[in-house]
C-alpha positions, 0 to 999 in steps of 0.5 A: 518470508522476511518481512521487516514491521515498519508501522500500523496506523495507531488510530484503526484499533488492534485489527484490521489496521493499515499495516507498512512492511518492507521485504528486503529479500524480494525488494518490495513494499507491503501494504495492508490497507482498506478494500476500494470502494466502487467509486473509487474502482470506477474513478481508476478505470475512467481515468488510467495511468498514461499509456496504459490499460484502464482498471486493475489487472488480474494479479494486482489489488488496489488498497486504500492507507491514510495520510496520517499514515505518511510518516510509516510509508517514508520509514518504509522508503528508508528502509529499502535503501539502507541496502 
């Protein structure tokens, strides 16, 4: 795996925390993040992308980060184009 670390949400304590990744071998941004609440898994199939299926299809999960988490999530988007 080749992940590369870009930042954990320094106020979630030591575990669990909202964690920013980049993969550059595969091209992708890694989120470790909260589980959705039911309201919050309801509000995204009442309410679809345009032109696509409501809800969350089998293979995709929906995690929550923070805002304060912004910054790590820019770091993350410069990592990726520093190719």
């Amino acid at each position: 795996m080749s992940l590369e670390f870009i930042a954990v949400d320094e106020e979630s304590g030591k575990s669990g925390s909202p964690t920013v990744y980049v993969d550059k071998a595969k091209e992708e941004f890694v989120f470790q993040g909260w589980d959705p609440t039911p309201e919050l898994v309801a509000e995204l199939e009442a309410n679809p992308a345009p032109d696509h299926a409501p809800g969350v299809p089998a293979g995709e999960h929906v995690v929550r980060l923070p805002f304060r988490m912004a910054a790590a999530i820019r770091k993350a988007c410069d990592a990726a184009e520093l190719e």
